[in-house]
N, C-alpha and C positions, 0 to 999 in steps of 0.2 A: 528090376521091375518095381511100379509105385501098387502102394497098396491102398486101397479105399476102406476108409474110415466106416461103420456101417453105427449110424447112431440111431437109436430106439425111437420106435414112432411117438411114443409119450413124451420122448425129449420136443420131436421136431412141433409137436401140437405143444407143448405149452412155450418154445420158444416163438412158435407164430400168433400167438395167443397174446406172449410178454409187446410182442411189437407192434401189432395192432392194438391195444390199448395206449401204446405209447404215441403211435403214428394218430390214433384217432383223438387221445390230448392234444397233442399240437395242430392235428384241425383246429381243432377246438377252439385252442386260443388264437392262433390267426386270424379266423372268422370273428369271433371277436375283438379283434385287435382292427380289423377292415370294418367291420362296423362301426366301434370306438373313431374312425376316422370319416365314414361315408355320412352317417346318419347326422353331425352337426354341420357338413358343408353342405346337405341339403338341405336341412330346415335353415341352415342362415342363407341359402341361394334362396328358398321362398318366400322366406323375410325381407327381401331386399328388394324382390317381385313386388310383394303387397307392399310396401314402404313406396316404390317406383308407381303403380297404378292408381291409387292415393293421390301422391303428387300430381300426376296428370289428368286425376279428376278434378280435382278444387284447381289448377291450369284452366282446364278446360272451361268450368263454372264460373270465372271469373270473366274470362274471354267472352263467352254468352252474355255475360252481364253488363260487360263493355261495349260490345259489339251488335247491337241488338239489330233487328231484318226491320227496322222500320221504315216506312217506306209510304210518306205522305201523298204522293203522286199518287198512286195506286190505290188509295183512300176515298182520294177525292173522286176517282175516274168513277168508283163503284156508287158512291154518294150521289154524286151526276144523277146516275142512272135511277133512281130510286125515284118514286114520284110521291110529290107531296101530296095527301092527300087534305082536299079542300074546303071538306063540310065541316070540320073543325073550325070554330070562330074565333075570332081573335078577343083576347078580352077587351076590355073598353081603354081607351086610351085616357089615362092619366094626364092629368093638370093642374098646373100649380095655381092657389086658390088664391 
């Protein structure tokens, strides 16, 4: 026949006591050890964002600046339309003396 060990409940509470202080240190540091690793690939991933958005601002600005909607046809058509108004005089015409 086996016999069972019968150990005191003061033992089993401070050995569950010893092991959870133990098991909750190495939380511990893993979570800081995935942090030590998470927290600089994301701020250098939003770094690289802002550095990328930038670039395709002053892109874009430039482009604008190149590229501008001018568009003399459509100037004139509006110009056309506009009417001179004819009670205004012309000043006197100049000659050579």
């Amino acid at each position: 026949m086996t016999q069972q060990v019968q150990i005191p409940q003061r033992h089993l509470d401070q050995m569950y006591h010893t092991w959870a202080a133990a098991l909750q240190g190495t939380a511990l540091q893993v979570s800081i050890q995935i942090a030590a690793i998470v927290a600089p690939c994301v701020i250098g991933g939003l770094l690289i964002i802002v550095i990328i958005l930038v670039v395709v601002f002053i892109k874009v600005k430039e482009k604008r600046r190149d590229e501008g909607t001018y568009n003399p046809s459509q100037q004139e058509q509006i110009g056309a339309r506009t009417h001179v108004n004819h009670a205004l005089k012309l000043p006197p015409e100049e000659r050579l003396i």
